[in-house]
C-alpha positions in Angstrom: -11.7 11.0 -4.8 -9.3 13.0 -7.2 -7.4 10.9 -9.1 -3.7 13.2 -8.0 -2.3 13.9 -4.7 0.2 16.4 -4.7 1.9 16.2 -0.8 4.0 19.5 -0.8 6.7 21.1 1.0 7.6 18.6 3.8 10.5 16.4 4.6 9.9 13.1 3.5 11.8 10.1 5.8 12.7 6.9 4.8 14.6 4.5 6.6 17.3 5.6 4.4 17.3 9.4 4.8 15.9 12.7 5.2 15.1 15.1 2.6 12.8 18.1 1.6 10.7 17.3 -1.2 7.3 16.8 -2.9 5.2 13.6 -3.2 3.4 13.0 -6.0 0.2 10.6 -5.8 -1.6 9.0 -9.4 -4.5 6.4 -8.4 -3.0 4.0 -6.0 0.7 4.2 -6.6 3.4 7.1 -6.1 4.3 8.7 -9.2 7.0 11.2 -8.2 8.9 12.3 -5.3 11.3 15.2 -6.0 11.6 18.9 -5.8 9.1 21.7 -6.7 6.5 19.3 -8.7 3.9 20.6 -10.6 0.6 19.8 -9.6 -1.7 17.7 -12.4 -5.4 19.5 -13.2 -7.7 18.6 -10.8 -5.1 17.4 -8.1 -5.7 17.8 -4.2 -3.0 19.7 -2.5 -1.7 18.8 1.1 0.6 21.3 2.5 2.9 19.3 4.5 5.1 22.5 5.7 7.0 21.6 9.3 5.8 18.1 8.9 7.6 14.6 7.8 6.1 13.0 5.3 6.7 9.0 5.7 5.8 5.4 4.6 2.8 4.6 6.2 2.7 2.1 9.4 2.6 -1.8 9.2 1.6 -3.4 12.1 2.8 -6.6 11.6 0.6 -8.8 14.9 -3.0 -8.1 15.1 -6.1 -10.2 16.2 -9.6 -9.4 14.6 -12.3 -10.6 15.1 -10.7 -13.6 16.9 -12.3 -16.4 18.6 -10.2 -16.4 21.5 -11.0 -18.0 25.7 -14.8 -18.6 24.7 -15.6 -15.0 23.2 -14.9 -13.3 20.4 -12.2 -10.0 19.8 -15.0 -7.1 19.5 -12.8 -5.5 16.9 -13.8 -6.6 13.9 -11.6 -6.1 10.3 -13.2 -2.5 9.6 -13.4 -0.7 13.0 -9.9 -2.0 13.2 -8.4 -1.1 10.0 -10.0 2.1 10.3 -8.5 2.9 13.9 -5.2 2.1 12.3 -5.8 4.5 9.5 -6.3 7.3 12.2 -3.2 6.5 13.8 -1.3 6.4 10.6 -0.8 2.8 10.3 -2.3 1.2 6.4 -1.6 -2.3 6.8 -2.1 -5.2 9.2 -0.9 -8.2 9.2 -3.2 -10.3 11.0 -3.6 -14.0 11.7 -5.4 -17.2 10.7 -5.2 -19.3 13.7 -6.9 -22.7 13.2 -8.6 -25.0 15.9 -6.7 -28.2 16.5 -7.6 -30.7 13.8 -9.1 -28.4 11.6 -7.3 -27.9 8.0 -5.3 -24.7 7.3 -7.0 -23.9 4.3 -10.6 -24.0 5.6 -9.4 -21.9 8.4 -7.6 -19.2 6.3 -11.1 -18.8 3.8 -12.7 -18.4 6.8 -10.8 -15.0 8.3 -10.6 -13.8 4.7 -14.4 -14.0 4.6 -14.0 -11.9 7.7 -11.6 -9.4 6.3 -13.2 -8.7 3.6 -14.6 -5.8 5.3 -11.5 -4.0 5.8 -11.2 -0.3 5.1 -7.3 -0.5 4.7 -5.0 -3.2 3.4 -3.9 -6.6 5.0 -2.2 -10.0 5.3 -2.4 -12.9 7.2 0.5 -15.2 9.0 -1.4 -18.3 9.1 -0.9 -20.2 12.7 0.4 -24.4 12.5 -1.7 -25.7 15.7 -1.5 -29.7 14.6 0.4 -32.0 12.5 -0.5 -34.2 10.2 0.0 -34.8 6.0 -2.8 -32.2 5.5 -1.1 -29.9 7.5 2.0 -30.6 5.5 0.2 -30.0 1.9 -2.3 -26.9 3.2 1.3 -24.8 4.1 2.5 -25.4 0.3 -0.8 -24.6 -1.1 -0.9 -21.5 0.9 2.0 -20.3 0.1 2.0 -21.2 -3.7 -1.3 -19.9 -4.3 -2.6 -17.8 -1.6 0.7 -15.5 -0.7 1.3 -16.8 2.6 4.9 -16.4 3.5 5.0 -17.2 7.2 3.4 -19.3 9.7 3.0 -19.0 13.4 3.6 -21.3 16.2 2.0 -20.9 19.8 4.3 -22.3 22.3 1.9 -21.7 24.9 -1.8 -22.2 25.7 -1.6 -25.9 26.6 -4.8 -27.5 26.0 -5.8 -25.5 23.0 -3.2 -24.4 20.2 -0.2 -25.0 21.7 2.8 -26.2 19.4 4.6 -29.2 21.4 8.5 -29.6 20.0 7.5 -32.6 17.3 5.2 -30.1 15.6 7.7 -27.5 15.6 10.4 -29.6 14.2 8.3 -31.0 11.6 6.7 -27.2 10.9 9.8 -25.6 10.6 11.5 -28.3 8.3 8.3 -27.7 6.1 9.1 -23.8 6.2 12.1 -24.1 5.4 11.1 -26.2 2.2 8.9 -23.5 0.9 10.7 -20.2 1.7 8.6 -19.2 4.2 9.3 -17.1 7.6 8.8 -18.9 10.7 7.5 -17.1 13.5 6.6 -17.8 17.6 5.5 -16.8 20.7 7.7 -18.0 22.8 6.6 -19.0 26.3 6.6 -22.4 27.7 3.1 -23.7 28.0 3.9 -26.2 30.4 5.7 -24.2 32.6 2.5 -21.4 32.7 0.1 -24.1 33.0 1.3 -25.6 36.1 2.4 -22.2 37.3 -1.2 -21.1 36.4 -2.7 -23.9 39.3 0.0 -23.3 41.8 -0.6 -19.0 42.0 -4.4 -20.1 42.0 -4.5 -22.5 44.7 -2.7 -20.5 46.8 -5.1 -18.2 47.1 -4.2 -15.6 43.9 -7.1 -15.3 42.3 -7.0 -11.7 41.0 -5.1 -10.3 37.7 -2.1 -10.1 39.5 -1.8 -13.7 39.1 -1.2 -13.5 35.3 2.3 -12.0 35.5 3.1 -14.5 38.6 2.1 -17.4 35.8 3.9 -15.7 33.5 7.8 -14.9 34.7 10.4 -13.9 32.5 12.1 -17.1 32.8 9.2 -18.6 30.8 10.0 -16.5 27.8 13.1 -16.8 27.7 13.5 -20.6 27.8 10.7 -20.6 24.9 12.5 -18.3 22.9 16.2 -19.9 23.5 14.4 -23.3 22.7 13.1 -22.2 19.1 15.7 -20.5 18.2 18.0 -23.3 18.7 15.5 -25.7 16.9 15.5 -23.4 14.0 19.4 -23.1 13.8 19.6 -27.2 13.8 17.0 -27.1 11.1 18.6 -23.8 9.3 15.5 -22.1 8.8 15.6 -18.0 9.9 12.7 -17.4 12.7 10.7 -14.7 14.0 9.9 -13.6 17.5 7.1 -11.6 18.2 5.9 -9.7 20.9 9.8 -10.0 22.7 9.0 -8.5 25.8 11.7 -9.2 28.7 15.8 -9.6 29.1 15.9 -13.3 29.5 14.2 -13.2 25.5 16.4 -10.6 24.3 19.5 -12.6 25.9 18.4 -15.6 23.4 18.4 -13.3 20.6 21.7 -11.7 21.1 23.8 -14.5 21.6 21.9 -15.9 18.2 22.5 -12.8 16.2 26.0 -12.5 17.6 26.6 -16.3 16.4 25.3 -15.3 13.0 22.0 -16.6 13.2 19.2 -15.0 11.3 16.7 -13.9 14.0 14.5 -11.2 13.7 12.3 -10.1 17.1 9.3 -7.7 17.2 8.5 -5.8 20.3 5.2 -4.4 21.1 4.6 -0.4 21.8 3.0 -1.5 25.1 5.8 -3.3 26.6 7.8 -0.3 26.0 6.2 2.0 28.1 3.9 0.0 30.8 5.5 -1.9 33.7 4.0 -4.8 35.7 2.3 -2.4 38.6 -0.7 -2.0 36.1 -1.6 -5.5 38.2 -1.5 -4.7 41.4 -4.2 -1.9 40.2 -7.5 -1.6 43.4 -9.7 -1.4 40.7 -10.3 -4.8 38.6 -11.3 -3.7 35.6 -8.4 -1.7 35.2 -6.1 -4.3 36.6 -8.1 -7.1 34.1 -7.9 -4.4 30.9 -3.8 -5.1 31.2 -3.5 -8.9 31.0 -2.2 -10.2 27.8 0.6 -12.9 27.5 3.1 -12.2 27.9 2.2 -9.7 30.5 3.7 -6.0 31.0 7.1 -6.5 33.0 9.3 -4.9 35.9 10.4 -1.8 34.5 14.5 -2.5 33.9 13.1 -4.8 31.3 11.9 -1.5 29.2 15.3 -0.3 29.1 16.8 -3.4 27.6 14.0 -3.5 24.7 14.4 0.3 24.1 18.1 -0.3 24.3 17.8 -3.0 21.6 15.4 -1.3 19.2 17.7 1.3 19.0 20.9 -1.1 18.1 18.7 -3.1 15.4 18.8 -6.6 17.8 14.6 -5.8 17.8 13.4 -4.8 13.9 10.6 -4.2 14.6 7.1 -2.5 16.1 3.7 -4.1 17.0 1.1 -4.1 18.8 -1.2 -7.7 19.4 -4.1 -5.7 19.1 -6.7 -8.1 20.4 -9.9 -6.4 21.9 -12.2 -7.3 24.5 -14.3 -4.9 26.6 -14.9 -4.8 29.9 -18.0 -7.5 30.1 -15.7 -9.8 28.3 -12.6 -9.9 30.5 -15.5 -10.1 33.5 -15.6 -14.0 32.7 -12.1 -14.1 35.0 -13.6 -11.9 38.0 -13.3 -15.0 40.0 -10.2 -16.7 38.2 -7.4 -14.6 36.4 -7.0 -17.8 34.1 -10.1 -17.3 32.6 -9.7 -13.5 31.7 -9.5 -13.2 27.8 -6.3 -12.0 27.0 -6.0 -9.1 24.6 -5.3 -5.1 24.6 -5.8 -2.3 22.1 -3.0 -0.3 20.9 -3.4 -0.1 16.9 -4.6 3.3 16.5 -1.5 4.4 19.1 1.8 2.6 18.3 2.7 5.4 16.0 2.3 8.4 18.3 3.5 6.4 21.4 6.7 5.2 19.6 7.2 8.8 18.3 6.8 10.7 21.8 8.9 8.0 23.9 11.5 7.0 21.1 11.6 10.0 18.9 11.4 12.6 20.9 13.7 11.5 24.1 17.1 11.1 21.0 16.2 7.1 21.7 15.3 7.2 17.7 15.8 9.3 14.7 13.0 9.7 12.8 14.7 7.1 10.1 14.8 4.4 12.4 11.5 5.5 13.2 10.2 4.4 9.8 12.3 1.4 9.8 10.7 0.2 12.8 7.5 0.9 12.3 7.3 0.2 8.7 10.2 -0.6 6.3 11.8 -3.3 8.1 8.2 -5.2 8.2 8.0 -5.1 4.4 11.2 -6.1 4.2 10.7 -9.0 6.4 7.9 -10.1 5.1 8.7 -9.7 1.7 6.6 -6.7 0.4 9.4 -4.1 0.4 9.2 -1.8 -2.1 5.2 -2.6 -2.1 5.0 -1.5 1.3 7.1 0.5 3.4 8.9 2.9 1.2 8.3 6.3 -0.5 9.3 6.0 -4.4 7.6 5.7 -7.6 5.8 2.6 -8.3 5.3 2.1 -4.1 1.8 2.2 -3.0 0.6 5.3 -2.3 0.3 4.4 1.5 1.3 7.7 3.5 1.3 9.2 6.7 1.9 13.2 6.8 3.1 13.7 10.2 2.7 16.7 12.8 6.1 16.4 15.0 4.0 19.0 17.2 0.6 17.5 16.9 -0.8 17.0 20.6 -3.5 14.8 21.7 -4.5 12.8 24.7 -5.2 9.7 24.3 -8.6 8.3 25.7 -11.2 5.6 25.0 -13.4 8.5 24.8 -12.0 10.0 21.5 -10.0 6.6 20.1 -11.7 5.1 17.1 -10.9 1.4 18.5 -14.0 -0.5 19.1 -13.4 -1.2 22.8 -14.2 0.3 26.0 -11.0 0.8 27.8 -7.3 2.0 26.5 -4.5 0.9 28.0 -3.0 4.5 27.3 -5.7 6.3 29.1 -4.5 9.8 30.0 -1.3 9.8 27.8 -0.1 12.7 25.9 1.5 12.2 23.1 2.8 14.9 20.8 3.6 13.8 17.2 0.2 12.5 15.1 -0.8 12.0 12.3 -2.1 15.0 10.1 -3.1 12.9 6.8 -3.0 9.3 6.1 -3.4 7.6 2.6 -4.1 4.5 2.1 -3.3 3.5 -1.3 -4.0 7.0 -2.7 -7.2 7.4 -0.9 -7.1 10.2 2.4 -8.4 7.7 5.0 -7.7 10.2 8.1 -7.7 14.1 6.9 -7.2 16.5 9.5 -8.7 14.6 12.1 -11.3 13.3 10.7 -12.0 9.6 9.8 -12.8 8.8 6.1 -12.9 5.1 5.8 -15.3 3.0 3.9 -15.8 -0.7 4.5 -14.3 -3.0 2.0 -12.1 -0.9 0.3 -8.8 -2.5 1.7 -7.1 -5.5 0.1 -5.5 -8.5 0.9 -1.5 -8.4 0.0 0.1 -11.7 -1.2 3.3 -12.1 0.4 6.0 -14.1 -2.0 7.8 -16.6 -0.3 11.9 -16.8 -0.9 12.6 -13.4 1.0 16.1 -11.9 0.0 17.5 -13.1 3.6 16.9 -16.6 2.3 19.6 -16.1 -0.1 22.4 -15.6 2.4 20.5 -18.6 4.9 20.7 -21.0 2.1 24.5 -20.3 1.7 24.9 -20.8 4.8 23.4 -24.0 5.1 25.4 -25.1 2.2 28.7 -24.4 3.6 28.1 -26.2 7.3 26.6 -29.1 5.2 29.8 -32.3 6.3 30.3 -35.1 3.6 30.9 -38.4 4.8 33.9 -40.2 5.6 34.9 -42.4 2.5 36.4 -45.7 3.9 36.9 -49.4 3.0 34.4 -51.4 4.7 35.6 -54.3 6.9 34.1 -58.0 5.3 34.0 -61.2 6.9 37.7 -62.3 5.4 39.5 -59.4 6.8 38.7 -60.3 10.2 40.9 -61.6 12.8 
């Protein structure tokens, strides 16, 4: 590749602003962004007239390669990285989710073995299943040495990985030691397991039953629970995938109290509502269940609603393949479907056409939601997620007028179905650079396996600063008396 990338003549959009200018691109990093630069000998041009020029996408929840309900995801660390790079997104963060009683840090070399093959850059959230001493020494080992700055808790899937309250308590305290981000998915896994048998035995047997397991009320209890656990404990905490009013209600009255909350919401649960279930065909209906499930649509308002205001930071997409054989092993039990969709390759585009497009976003808040507020987050801001000198050179030139219709047909993700079939979408990607390399130019796919690279996350984000203060002032000293003794009574 040539060792300068000049991007030229398009408006480049930060989360900060708007303005006309040039990018200039040396090896892996930005060197310039200004007016009228001159090109170096030997650079590629990329006229980027009537397009934005932006930060490119971090998608802060996907699954690879994940062992998940007896199978496996079928999107493995390159097709997936690489179906991001076509939709302008050049970093995943995915996750490290280890089997009960088996130690963090044998789980996490195991997915970076796996991820090794990536084509564009990633990190991992690593997921606290059990609880014991190990547990307690693997977190501060991970993040010391291995950049982990956050750890996920499953409040569902009873049975397999789900986090009762003693293991969040004593995971969060542990967080909270280290300077690390909790995060959850909040559902109540006892609530959906017994709701689970009761839609089944009465005679449900179909996908439909997976939203019926799953009500909003579910969520929103989870959510409410671990938020309040995690203001006891003063620790800050993530939500992702926030999909429904009764969650959002939690996260309100938090962030109106002060708390430091942050909540993610995926591009799916944006734009599909619950009838996707109640589908004739199964395959179609089956392709749509994922926890939690697509919602009623007045719940879409509210999330676009509080995307817009800042209560939701930011844009995902629990990418988490399986193809149409795989979700098969539920065709006589929704229970046993594997739950997963794709949507990496699309978030961009999908968030652009409904958010940008209808005055929901401006193409600012765009990046901050699709990108800047992540690497902020997560602690890789200016890394990640902005356009300035010294930043990676990770950068998507965006068409505003690009069209295309989205179809498992054309879509470079490794799975059978989209749940996006027949969508148009106009604003796409025209270039995308992944640390100075054009990964996706003018629609065509230029990855190579292996050439992305894991990103250590530092722990002690600058919203620990403020949380810290906090907890120091609502700390209460005790009351200094004169204890009573045996000769003072009576």
């Amino acid at each position: 590749m040539s060792e300068h990338v000049l991007i030229r003549g398009g408006t480049v959009v930060t989360a900060e602003h708007e303005v006309r200018a040039d990018v200039l691109v040396s090896g892996e990093t930005i060197a310039a962004v200004g007016p009228d630069l001159d090109a170096p000998a030997g650079a590629r041009i990329i006229d980027a007239g009537g397009a934005y020029v932006m930060p490119g996408g971090i998608d802060p929840h996907t699954h690879m390669e994940l062992p998940f309900m007896g199978t496996v995801a079928s999107e493995d660390f390159f097709t997936g990285t690489s179906a991001a790079a076509a939709g302008g997104t050049t970093m995943a963060i995915d996750f490290v989710i280890p089997a009960p009683e088996e130690p963090l840090m044998a789980a996490y070399q195991k997915w970076r073995g796996w991820a090794e093959k990536a084509a564009c850059d990633y990190s991992f959230h690593v997921a606290v299943t059990w609880w014991d001493q190990s547990v307690h020494a693997d977190m501060e080992t991970l993040v010391r040495e291995h950049g982990v700055n956050s750890f996920k808790h499953f409040m569902a899937y009873k049975g397999a990985i789900m986090c009762d309250d003693e293991v969040l308590v004593n995971s969060f305290r542990r967080a909270g030691e280290l300077g690390a981000l909790c995060t959850v998915h909040a559902e109540n896994g006892e609530l959906v397991w017994t709701l689970q048998q009761q839609v089944f035995e009465s005679g449900i047997t179909g996908p439909e039953g997976h939203p019926l397991s799953r009500p909003p009320e579910v969520e929103g209890e989870a959510a409410n629970r671990a938020i309040r656990i995690a203001e006891v404990l003063g620790v800050p905490l993530y939500l992702v995938h926030t999909s429904c009013i009764d969650a959002l209600e939690a996260v309100t009255r938090a962030k109106l109290e002060g708390q430091r909350v942050y909540a993610e919401v995926l591009a799916q649960h944006l734009v599909i509502d619950e009838s996707v279930y109640r589908d004739p065909d199964w395959d179609r209906a089956a392709h749509h269940v994922m926890s939690p499930p697509f919602r009623p649509k007045h719940h879409q308002d509210a999330l676009w609603a509080a995307l817009q205001s800042g209560m939701i930071q930011t844009t995902a997409t629990d990418h988490c393949c399986f193809c149409t054989p795989q979700k098969r092993a539920g065709v006589e039990d929704f229970r046993k479907i594997p739950n997963g969709t794709n949507g990496i390759e699309d978030r961009m585009a999908v968030i652009w056409h409904h958010g940008v497009r209808t005055g929901k976003l401006t193409p600012s808040e765009f990046v901050a939601v699709t990108s800047s507020n992540t690497a902020k987050i997560f602690n890789i801001f200016p890394k990640k997620g902005a356009l300035q000198a010294g930043a990676d050179a990770d950068i998507v030139v965006w068409d505003p007028n690009k069209h295309r219709t989205i179809s498992a047909k054309t879509h470079h993700q490794n799975i059978d179905f989209s749940i996006y079939e027949g969508m148009e979408v106009v604003g796409n990607p025209a270039y995308t650079l992944s640390r100075g390399r054009v990964v996706y130019d003018d629609g065509q796919l230029n990855t190579e396996r292996g050439t992305g690279r894991y990103v250590d996350r530092p722990p002690w984000a600058s919203f620990w600063a403020a949380q810290k203060l906090r907890n120091d002032l609502s700390k209460v000293s005790p009351v200094e008396r004169v204890l009573p003794t045996a000769e003072s009574e009576g």
